[in-house]
Backbone as a printed PyTorch tensor [residue, N CA C, xyz], in Angstrom:
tensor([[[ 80.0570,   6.2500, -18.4060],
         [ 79.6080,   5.3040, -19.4000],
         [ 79.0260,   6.0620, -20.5960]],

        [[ 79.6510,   5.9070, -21.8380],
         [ 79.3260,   6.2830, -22.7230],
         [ 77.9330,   5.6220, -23.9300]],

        [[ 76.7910,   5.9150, -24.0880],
         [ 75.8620,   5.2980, -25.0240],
         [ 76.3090,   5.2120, -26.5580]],

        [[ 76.0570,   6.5750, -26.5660],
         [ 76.7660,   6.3540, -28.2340],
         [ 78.2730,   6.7310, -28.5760]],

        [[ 79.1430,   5.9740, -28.5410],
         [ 80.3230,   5.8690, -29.2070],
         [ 80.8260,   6.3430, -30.3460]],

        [[ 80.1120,   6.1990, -31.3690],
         [ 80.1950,   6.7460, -33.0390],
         [ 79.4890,   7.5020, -33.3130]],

        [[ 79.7910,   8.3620, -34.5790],
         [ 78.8550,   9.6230, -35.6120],
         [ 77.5550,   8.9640, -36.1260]],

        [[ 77.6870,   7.7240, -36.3890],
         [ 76.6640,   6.7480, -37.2210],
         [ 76.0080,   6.7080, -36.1520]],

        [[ 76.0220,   6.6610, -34.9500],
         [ 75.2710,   6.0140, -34.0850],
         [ 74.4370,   7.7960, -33.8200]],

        [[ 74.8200,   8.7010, -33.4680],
         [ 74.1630,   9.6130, -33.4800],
         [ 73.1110,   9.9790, -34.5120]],

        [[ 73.7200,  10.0530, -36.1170],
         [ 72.5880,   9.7320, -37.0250],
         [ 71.8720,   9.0220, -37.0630]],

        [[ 71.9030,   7.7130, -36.6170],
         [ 70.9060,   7.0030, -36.5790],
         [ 69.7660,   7.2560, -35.4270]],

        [[ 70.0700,   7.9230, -34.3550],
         [ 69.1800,   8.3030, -33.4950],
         [ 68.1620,   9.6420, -34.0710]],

        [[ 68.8640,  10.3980, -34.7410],
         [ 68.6070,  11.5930, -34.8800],
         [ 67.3570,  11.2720, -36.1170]],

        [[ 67.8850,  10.4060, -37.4570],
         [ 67.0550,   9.6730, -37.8930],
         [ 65.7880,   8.9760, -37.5840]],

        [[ 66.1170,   8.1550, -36.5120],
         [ 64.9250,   8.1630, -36.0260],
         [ 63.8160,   8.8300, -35.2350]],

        [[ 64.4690,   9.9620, -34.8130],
         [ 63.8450,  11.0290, -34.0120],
         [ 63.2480,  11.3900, -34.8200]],

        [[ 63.4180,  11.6360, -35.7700],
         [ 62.5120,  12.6940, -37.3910],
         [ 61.6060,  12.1120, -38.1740]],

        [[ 62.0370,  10.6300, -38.2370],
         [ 61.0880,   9.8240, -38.9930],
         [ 59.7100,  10.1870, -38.8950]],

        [[ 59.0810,   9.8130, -37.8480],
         [ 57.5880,  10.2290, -37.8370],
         [ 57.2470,  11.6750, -38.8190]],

        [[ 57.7810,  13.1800, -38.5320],
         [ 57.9410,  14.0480, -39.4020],
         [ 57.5980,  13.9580, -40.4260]],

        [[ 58.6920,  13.1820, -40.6910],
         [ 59.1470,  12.6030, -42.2930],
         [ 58.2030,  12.2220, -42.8080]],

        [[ 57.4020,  10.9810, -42.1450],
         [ 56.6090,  10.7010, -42.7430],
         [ 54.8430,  10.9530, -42.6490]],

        [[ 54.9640,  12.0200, -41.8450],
         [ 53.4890,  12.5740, -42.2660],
         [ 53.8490,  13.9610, -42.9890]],

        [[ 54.6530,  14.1200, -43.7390],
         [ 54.9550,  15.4510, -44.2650],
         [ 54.1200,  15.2000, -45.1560]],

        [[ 53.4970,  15.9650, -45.7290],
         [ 52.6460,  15.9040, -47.1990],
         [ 53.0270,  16.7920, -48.6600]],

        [[ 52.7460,  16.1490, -50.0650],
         [ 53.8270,  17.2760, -50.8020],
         [ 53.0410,  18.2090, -50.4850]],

        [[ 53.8410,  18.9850, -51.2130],
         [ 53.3240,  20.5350, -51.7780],
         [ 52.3770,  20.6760, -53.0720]],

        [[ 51.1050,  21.5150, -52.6360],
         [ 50.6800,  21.5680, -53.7730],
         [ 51.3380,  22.2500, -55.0420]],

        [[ 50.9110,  21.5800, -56.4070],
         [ 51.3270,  22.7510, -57.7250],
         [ 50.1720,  23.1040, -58.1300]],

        [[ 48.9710,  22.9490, -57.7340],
         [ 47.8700,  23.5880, -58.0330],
         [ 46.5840,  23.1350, -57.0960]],

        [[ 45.8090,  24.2710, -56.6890],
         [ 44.7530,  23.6680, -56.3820],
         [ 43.1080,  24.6010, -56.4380]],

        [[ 42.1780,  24.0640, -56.6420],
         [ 40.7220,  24.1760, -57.2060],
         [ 39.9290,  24.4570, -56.1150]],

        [[ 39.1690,  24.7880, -56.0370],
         [ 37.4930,  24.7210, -55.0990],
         [ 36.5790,  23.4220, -55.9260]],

        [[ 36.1640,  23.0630, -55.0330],
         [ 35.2190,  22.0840, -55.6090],
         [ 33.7280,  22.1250, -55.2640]],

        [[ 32.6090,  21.8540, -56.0340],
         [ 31.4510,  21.9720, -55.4100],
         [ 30.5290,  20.0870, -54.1650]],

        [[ 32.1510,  19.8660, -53.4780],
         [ 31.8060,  19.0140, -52.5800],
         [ 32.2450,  19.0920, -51.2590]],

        [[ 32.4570,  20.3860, -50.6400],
         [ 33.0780,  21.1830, -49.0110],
         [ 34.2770,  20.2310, -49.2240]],

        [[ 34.7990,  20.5270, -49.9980],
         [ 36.2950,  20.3350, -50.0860],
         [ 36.9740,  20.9820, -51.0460]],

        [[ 38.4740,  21.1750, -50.7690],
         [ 39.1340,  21.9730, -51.1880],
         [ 40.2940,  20.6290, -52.2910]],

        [[ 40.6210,  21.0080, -53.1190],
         [ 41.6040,  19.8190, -53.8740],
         [ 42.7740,  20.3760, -54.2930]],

        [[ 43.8170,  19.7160, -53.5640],
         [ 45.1650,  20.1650, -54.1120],
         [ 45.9610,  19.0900, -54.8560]],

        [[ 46.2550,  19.3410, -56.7920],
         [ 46.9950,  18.5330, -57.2220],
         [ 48.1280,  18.2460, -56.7850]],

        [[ 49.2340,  17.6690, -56.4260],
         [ 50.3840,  17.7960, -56.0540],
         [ 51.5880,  16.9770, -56.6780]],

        [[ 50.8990,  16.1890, -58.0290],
         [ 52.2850,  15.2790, -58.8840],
         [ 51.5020,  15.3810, -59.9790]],

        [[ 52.0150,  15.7930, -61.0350],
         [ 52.1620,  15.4860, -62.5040],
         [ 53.1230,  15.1030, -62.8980]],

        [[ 53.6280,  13.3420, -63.1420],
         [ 54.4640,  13.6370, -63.5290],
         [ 54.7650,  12.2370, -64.7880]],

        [[ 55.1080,  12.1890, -65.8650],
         [ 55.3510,  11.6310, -67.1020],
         [ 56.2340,  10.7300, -67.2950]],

        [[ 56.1510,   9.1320, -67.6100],
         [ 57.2580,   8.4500, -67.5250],
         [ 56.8700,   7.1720, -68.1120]],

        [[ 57.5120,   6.4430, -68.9400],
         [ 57.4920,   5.8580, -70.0750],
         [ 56.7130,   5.3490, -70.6460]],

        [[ 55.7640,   6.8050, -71.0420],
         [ 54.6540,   7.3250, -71.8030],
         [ 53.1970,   6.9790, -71.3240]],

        [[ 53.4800,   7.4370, -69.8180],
         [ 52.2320,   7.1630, -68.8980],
         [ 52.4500,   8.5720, -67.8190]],

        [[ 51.2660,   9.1150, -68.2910],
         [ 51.5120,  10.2240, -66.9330],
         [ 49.9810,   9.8690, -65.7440]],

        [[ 50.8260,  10.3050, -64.6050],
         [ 50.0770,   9.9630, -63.2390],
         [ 49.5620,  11.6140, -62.7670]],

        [[ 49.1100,  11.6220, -62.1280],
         [ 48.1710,  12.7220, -61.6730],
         [ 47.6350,  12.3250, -60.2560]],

        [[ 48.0440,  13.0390, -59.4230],
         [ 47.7850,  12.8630, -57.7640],
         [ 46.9400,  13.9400, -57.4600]],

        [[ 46.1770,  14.0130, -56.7920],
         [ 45.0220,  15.0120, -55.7600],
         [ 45.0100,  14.6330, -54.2280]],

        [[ 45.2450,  15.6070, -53.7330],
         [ 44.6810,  15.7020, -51.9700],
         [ 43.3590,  16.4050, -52.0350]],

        [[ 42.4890,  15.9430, -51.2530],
         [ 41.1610,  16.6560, -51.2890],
         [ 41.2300,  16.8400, -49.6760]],

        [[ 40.7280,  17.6580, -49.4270],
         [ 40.3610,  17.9120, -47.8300],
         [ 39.3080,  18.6810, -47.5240]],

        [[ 38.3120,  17.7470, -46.7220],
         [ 37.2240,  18.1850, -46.4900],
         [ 37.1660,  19.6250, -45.4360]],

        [[ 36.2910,  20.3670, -45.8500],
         [ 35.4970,  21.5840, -45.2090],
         [ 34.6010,  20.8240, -43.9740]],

        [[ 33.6390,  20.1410, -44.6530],
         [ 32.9690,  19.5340, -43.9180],
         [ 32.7460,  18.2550, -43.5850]],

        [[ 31.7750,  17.2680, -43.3020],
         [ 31.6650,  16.4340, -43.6910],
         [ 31.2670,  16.2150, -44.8630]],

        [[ 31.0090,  15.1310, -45.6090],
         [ 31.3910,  15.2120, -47.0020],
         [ 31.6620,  14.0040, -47.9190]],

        [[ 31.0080,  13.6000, -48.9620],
         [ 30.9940,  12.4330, -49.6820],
         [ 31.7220,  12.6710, -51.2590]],

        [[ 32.8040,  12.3860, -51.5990],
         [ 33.3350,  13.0890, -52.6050],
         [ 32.8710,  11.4800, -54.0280]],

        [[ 32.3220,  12.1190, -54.5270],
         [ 31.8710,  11.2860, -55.9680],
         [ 33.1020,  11.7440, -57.1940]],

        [[ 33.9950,  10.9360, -57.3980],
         [ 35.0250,  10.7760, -58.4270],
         [ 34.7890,   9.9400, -59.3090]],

        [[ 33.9780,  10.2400, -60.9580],
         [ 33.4550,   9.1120, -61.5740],
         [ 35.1460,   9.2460, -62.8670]],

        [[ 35.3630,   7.9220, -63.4190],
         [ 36.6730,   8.0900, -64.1410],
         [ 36.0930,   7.9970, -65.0900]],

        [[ 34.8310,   8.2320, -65.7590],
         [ 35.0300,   8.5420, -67.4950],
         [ 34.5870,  10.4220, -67.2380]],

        [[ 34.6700,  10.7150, -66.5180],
         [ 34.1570,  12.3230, -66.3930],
         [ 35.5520,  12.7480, -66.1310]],

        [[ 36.7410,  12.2260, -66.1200],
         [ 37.8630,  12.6240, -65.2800],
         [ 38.9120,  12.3750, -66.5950]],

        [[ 39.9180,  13.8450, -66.9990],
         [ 40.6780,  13.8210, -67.9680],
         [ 41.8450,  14.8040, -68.1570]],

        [[ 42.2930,  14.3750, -68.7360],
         [ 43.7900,  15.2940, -69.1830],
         [ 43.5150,  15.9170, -70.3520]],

        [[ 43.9830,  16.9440, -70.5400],
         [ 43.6480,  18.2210, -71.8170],
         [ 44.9000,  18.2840, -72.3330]],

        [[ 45.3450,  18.1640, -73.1630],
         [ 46.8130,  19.1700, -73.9290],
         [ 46.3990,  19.8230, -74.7450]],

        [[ 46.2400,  21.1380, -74.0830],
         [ 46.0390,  22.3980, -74.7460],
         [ 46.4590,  22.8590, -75.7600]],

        [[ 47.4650,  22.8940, -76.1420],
         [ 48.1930,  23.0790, -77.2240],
         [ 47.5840,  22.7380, -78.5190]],

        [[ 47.4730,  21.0190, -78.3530],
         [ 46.8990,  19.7510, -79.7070],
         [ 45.3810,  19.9470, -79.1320]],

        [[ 44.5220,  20.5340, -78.5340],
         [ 43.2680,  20.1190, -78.0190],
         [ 43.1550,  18.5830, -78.0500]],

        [[ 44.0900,  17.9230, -77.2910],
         [ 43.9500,  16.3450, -77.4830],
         [ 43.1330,  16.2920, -76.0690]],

        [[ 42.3160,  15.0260, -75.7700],
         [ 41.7430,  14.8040, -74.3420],
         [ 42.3570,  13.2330, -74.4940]],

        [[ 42.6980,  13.0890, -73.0910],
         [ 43.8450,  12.1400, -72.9980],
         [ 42.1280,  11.2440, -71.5770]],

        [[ 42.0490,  10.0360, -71.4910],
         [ 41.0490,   9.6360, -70.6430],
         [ 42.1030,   8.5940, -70.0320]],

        [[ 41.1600,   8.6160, -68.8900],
         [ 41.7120,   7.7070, -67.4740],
         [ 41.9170,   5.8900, -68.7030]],

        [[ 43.1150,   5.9630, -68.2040],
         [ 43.9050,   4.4870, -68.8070],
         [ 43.2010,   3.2920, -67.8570]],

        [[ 43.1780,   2.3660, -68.5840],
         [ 42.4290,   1.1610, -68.1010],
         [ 43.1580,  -0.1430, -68.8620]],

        [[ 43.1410,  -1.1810, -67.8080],
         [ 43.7140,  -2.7840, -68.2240],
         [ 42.7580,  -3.2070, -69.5940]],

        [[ 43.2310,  -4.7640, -69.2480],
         [ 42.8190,  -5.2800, -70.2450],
         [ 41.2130,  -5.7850, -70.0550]],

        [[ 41.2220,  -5.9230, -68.9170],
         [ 39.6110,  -5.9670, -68.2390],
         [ 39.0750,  -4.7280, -68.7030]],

        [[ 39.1860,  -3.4700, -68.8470],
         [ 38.9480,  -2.7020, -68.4340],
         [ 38.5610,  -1.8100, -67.4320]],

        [[ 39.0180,  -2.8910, -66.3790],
         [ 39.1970,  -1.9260, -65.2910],
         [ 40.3370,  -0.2950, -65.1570]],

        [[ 39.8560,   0.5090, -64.3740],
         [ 40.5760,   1.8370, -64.6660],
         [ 41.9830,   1.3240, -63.9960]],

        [[ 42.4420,   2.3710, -64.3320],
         [ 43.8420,   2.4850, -63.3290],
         [ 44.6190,   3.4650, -62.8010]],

        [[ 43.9980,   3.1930, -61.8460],
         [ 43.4060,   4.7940, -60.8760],
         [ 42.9640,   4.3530, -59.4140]],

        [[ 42.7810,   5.4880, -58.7490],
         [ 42.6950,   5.0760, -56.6400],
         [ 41.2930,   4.1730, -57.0190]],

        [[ 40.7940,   3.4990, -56.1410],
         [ 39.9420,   2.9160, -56.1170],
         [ 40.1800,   3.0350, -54.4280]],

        [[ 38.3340,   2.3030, -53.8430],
         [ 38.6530,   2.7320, -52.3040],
         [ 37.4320,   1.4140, -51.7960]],

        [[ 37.0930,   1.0650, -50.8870],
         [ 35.7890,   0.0200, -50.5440],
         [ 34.5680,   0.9160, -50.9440]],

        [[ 34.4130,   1.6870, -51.3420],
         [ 33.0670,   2.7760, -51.8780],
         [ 33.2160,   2.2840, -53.4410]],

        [[ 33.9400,   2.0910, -53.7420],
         [ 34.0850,   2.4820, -55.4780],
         [ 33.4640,   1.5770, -56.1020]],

        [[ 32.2060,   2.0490, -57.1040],
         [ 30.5730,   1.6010, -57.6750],
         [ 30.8470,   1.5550, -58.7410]],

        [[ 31.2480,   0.3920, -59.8210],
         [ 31.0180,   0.7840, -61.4520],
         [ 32.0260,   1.5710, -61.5320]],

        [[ 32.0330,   2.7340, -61.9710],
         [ 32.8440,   3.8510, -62.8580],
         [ 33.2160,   4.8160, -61.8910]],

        [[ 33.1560,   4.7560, -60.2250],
         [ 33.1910,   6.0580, -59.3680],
         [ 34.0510,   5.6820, -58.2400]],

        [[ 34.4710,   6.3350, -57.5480],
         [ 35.0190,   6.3130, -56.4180],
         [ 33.7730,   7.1720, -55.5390]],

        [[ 33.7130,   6.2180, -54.4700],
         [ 33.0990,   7.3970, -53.6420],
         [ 33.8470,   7.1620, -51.6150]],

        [[ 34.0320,   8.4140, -51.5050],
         [ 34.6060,   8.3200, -50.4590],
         [ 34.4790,   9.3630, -49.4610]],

        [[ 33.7680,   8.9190, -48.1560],
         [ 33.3870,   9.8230, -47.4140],
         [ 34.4440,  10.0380, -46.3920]],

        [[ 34.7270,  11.9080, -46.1160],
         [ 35.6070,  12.0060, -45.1630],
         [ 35.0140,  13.1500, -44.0830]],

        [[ 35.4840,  12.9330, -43.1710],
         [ 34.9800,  13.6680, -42.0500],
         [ 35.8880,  14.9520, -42.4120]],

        [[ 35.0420,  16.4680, -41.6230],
         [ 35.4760,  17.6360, -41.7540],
         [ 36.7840,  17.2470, -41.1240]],

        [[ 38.0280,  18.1170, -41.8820],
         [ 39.2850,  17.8470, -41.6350],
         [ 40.4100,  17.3140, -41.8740]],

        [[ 39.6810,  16.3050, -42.6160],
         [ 40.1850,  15.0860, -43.0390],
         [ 40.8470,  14.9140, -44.3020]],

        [[ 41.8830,  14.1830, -45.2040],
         [ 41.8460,  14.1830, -46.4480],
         [ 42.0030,  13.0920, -46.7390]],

        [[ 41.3920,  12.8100, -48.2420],
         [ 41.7190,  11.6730, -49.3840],
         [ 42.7960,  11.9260, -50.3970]],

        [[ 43.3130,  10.7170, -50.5890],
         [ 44.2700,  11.1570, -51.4850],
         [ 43.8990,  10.2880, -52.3920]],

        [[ 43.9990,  10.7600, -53.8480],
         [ 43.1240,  10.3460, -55.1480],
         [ 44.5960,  10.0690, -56.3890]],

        [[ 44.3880,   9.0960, -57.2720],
         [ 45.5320,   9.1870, -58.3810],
         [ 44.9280,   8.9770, -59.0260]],

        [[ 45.3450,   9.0730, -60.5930],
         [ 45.0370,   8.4140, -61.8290],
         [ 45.9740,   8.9020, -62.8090]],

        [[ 45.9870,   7.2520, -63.8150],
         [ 47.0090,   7.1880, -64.6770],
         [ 46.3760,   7.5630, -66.0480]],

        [[ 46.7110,   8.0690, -66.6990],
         [ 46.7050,   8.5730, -68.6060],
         [ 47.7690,   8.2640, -69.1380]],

        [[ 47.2150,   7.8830, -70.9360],
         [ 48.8570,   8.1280, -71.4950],
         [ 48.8570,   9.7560, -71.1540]],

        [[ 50.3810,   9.3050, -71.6680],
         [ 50.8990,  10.6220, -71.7130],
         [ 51.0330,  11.4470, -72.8700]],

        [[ 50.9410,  13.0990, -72.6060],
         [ 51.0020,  13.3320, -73.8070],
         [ 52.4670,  13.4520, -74.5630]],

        [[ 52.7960,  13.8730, -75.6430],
         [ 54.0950,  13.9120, -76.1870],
         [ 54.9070,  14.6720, -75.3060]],

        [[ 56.4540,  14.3210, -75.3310],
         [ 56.9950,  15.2580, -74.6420],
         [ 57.9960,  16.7680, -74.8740]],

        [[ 56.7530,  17.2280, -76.1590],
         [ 57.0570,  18.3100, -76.4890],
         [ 55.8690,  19.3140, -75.7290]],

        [[ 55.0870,  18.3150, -75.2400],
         [ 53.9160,  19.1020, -74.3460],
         [ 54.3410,  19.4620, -72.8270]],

        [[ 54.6600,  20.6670, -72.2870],
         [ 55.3190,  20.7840, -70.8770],
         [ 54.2580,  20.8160, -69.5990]],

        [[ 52.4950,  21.7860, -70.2850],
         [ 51.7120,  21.3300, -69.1220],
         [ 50.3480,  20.9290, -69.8840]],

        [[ 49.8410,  20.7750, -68.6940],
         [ 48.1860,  19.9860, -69.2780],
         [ 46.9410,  21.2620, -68.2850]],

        [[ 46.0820,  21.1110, -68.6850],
         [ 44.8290,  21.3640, -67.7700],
         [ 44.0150,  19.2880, -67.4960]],

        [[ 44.0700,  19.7130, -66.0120],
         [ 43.2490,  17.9730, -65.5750],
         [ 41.9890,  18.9040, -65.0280]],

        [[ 41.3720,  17.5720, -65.4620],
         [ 39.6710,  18.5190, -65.1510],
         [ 38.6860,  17.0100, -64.6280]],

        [[ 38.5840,  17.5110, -63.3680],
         [ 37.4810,  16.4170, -62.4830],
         [ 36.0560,  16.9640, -62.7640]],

        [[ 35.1970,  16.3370, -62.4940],
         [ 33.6330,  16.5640, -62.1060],
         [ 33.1500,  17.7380, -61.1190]],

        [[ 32.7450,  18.5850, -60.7530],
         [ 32.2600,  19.0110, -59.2570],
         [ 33.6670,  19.8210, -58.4140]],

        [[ 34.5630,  20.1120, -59.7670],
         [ 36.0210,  20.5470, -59.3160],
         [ 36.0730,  21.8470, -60.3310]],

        [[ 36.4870,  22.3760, -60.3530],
         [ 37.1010,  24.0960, -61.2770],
         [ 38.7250,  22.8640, -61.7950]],

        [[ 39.0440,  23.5690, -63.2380],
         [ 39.8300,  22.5720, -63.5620],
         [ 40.9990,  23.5060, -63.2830]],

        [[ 42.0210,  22.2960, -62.8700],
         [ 43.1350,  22.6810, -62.6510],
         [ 44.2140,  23.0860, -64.0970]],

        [[ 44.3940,  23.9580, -64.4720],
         [ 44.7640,  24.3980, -65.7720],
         [ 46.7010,  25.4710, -65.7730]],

        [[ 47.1900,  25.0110, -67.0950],
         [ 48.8090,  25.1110, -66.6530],
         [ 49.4090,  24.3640, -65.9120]],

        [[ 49.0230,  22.8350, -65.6430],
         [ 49.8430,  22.4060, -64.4920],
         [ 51.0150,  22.2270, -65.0920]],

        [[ 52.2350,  22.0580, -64.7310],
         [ 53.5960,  21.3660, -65.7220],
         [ 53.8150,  19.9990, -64.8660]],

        [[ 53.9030,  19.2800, -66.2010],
         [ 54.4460,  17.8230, -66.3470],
         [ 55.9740,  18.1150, -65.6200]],

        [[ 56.2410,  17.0200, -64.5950],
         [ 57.6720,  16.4480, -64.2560],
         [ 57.9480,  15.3010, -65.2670]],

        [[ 58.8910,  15.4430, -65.4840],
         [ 59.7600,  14.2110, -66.7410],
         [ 60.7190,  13.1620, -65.5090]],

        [[ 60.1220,  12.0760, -65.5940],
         [ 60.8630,  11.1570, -65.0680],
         [ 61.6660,   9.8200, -65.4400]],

        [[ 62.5380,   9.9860, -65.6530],
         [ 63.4020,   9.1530, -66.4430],
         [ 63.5180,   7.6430, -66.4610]]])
């Protein structure tokens, strides 16, 4: 007695065998900082798209650990123009950016156990796209500087 009969049917097993993998894989960092909160922060997306760039962070705690992310302290640099590009916000003015059940007014705050990580975003315009990288610079972080913009169509 044969189970799987077809090629599809093997991929699809094999597929699902990996999935889990798949999906706790985490990116790769393109840059990452020391911070003065026992955590370590790795940017891992810059990337630019119809004239909004996003900005991703993994933070992972050393220790235990309360990470304070306030969004008017939090910005994009284009070095080049010395332009400072600030965390984009609605029409409320609310930001638009991670938010978490901690997040007070203007901050994120989010406690993680040693080991552990948060994963953090925030949106800016973008700068022109004759600009290829930025320096992003958090609070209580060493700024991440040279990152290059991905262009997404």
């Amino acid at each position: 007695m044969r189970v799987f009969r077809s090629p599809s049917t093997w991929m699809l097993v094999v597929v699902l065998l990996l999935l889990p993998e798949l999906l706790l894989a985490q990116a790769k960092a393109i840059a990452t900082a020391e911070t003065n909160m026992k955590a370590s922060a790795e940017l891992y997306e810059c990337k630019r798209k119809q004239g909004v760039l996003t900005v991703k962070v993994r933070f992972k705690a050393t220790a235990n650990t309360r990470l304070e992310l306030p969004y008017n302290k939090t910005y994009v640099i284009d070095v080049g123009s010395g332009k400072k590009y600030e965390v984009l916000r609605d029409s409320d003015k609310n930001v638009i950016a991670t938010t978490s059940k901690y997040t007070t007014g203007d901050e994120v705050k989010e406690s993680i156990d040693a080991g552990e990580t948060f994963n953090a975003w925030w949106k800016f315009p973008a700068p022109p796209p004759t600009t290829k990288k930025i320096t992003f610079s958090l609070p209580n972080c060493e700024p991440f500087e040279d990152v290059a913009i991905t262009d997404v169509p």
